[in-house]
Structures are given as structure tokens and as C-alpha cells.
N, C-alpha and C positions, 0 to 999 in steps of 0.2 A: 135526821140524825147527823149528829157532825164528823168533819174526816178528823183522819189522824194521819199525820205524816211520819214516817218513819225514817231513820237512819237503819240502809241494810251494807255487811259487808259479807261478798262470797271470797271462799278462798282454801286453804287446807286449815284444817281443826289449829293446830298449834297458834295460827295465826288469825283467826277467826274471833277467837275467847280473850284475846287480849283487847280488842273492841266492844266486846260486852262492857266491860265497866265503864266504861263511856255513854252508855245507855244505846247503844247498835244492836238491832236483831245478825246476828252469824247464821249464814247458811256455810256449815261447813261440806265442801264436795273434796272431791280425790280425783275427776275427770274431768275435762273440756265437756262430754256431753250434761252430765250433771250442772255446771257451772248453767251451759244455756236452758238447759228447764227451768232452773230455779228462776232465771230473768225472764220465760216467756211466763211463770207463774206471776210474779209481780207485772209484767205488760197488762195480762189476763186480769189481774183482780183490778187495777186501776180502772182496766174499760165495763168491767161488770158490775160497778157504784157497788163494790167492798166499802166498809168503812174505814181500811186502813191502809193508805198506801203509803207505797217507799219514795219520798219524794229524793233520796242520794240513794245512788247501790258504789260503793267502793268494791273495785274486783283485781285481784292481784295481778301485776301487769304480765304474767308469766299466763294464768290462762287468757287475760282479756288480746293477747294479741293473737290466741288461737280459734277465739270464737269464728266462726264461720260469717263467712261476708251475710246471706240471711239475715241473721241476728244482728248483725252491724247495722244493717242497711233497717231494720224495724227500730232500734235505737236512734238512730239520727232522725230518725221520722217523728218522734215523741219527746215532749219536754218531760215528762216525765216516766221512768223517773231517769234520774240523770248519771249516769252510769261512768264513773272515773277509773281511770286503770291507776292504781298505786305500788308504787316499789315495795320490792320488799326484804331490801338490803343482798341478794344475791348476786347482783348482777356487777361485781365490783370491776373498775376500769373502763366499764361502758356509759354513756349516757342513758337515764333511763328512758325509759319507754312512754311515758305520761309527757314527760318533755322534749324527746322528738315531736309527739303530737300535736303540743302547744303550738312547737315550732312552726309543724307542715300550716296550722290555722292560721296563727299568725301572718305567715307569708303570702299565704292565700287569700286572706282579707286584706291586704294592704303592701301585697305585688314583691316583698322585700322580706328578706329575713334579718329584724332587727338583736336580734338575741344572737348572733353567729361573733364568732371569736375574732 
């Protein structure tokens, strides 16, 4: 049987349905714990040869910097699926949170933070 990849985004309802028309399955949550089920449900169905995996999960950078090290650390373990934290225009006057991250990689891989002002 063949996979199917999917585009998933977790996040709160209002934000969730506007990636629908995009063709994105929305798992709409309201809590940090909700947000990491839903990701150890997509971990789960990859490794139990589902036919449908999520090969992107977009997750609002507002829960994804409160998931619990746990779940980080089972994320970094796996290519898929590949889990991005995205803004979500709240956070005005700060850098976001997905581009810190880039950042700390960046730096990390190649000793220097090239993107710095």
C-alpha cells in the first residue's frame, strides 16, 4: 500500500482552519498537553506503517516553546515528521521564536552567528 504524506498544523481553532484551505490537516488544541498528544499520535502512527503520515507538523511558536524537553528530545530524534514552530503575529517587538532557533543552528553548525545585526 502506498504512504501518503501529509501537511499537519497544531494550534488554536481560529488559527488552525485558515490552513485548511491550503490542503493542511488542523489539529485544533486549547493546551500544551493536548498540542504534545497530538505529536506523539503522528510519532505513533509513522512508526506503526499507518498509511498516512505527516511528513511537516507546523506548531504555533507559543505552544511549541512550551512542549516539554521529552517531546523535544523524541522530535530531534526523528526526521519525520518535521515539526516547525511558526509565528503567529502576536508576539510584536520581539524576534520570533522559529528565528531565534534558526539562529542558535546556525551558530551551532558553523561556530558564528551569521544573521546577528
Amino acid at each position: 500500500m502506498d504512504k501518503t504524506y501529509s501537511l499537519a498544523v497544531i494550534g488554536s481553532p481560529s488559527t488552525v482552519l485558515l490552513y485548511r484551505a491550503v490542503g493542511a490537516v488542523p489539529f485544533a488544541v486549547s493546551t500544551v498537553a493536548e498540542a504534545e498528544e497530538t505529536l506523539h499520535h503522528m510519532m505513533r502512527t509513522a512508526q506503526e506503517g499507518d498509511t498516512e503520515y505527516y511528513a511537516v507538523c507546523f506548531v504555533e511558536e507559543q505552544l511549541f516553546q512550551k512542549l516539554s524537553d521529552q517531546i523535544r528530545d523524541k522530535m530531534a530524534k526523528r526526521s519525520l515528521p518535521a515539526v516547525i514552530p511558526v509565528p503567529t503575529g502576536e508576539q510584536k517587538g520581539k524576534t520570533p521564536y522559529g528565528v531565534q532557533r534558526i539562529n542558535e543552528i546556525v551558530e551551532r553548525a558553523i561556530g558564528t552567528n551569521i544573521f546577528q545585526d
